[in-house]
ROMI-636081 format. One record per residue (C-alpha): y, x, z; residue number from 0. Coordinates in Angstrom, 3 decimals, always signed. Layout:
NODE         yy         xx         zz   num
NODE          Y          X          Z   NUM
...
//
This chain:
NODE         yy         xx         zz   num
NODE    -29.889    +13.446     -4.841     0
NODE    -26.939    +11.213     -5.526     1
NODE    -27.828     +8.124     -7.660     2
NODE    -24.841     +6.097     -8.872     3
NODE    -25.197     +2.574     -9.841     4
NODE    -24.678     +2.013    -13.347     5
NODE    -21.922     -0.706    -13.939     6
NODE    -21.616     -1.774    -17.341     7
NODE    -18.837     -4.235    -18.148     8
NODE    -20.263     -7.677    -19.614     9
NODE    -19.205    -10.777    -20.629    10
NODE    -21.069    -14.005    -21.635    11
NODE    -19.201    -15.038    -25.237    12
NODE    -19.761    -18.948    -26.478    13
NODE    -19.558    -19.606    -30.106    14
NODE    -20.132    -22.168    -32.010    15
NODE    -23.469    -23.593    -33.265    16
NODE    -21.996    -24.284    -36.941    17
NODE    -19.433    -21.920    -37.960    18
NODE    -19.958    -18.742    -35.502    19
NODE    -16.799    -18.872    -34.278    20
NODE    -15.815    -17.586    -30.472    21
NODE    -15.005    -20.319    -28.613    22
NODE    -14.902    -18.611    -25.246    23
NODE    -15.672    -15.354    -23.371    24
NODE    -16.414    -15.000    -19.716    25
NODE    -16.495    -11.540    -17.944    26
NODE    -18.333    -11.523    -15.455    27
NODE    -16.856     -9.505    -12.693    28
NODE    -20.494     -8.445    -10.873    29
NODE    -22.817     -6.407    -13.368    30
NODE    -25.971     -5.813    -12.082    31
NODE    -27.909     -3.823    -14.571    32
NODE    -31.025     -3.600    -13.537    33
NODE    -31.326     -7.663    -13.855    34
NODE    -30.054     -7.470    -16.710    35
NODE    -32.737     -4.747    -17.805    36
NODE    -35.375     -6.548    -16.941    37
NODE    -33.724    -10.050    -17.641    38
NODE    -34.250     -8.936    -21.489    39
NODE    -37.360     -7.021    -21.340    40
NODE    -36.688     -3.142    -20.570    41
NODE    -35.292     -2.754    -24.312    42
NODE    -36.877     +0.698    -24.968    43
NODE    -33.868     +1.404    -27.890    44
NODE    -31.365     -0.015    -25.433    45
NODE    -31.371     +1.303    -22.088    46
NODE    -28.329     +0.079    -20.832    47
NODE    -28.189     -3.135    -22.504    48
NODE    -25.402     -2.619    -24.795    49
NODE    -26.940     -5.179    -27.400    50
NODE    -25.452     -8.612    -27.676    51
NODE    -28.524    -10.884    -26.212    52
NODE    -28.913    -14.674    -26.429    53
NODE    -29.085    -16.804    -23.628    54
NODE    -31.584    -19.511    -23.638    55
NODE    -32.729    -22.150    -21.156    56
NODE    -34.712    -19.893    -19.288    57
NODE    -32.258    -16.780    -19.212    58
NODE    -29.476    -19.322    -18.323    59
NODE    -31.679    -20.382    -15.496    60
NODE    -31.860    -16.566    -14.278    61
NODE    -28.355    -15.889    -14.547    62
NODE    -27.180    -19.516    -12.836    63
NODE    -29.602    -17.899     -9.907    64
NODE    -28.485    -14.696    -10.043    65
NODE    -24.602    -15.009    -10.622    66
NODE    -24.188    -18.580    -10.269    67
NODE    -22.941    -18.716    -13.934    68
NODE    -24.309    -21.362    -16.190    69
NODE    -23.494    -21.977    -19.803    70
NODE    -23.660    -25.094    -22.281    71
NODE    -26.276    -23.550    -24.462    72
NODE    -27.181    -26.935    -26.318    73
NODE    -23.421    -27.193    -27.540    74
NODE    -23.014    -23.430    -27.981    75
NODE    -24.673    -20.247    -28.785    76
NODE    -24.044    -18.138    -25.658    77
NODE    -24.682    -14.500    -25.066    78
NODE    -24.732    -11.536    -22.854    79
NODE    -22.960     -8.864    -24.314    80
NODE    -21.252     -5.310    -23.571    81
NODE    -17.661     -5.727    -22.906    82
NODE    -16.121     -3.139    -25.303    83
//
C-alpha cells in the first residue's frame, strides 16, 4: 500500500487584538499534519485541519518546539490557518 503524506499549506496570520486587522502572515514552509491534528485535538468535523485555530501560550510552546516558530501572542491574536 502506498501512503502519501498529507501536506497541507499553512500559515500562522497575526492580527490585531483591537481592530482584527492582519498585521502579518507567516507560511510556514514544513507542514506536518499529523502535529497539527493532534496539536488541536483530532477535530472530528475537520480532518485535515482546514479551520483557522488560535494559538495560545501552550500551542505556541508546541509549535516553538516543533518548528522553532514562536509568535507574540500577548500583543496579537495569532493563528494556524489553511493557506488558501
Amino acid at each position: 500500500m502506498n501512503l502519501r503524506r498529507i501536506t497541507v499549506p499553512r500559515y500562522i496570520s497575526l492580527y490585531e487584538k483591537t481592530g482584527n486587522n492582519l498585521v502579518n502572515r507567516m507560511n510556514l514552509m514544513r507542514d506536518d499534519h499529523e502535529f497539527f491534528q493532534a496539536l488541536f485535538g483530532n477535530p472530528i468535523d475537520d480532518p485535515l485541519v482546514y479551520d483557522s485555530y488560535r494559538i495560545d501560550e501552550e500551542i505556541n510552546l508546541k509549535i516553538f518546539h516543533k518548528m522553532s516558530v514562536m509568535v507574540d501572542i500577548v500583543t496579537y491574536d495569532c493563528y494556524v490557518e489553511f493557506a488558501a
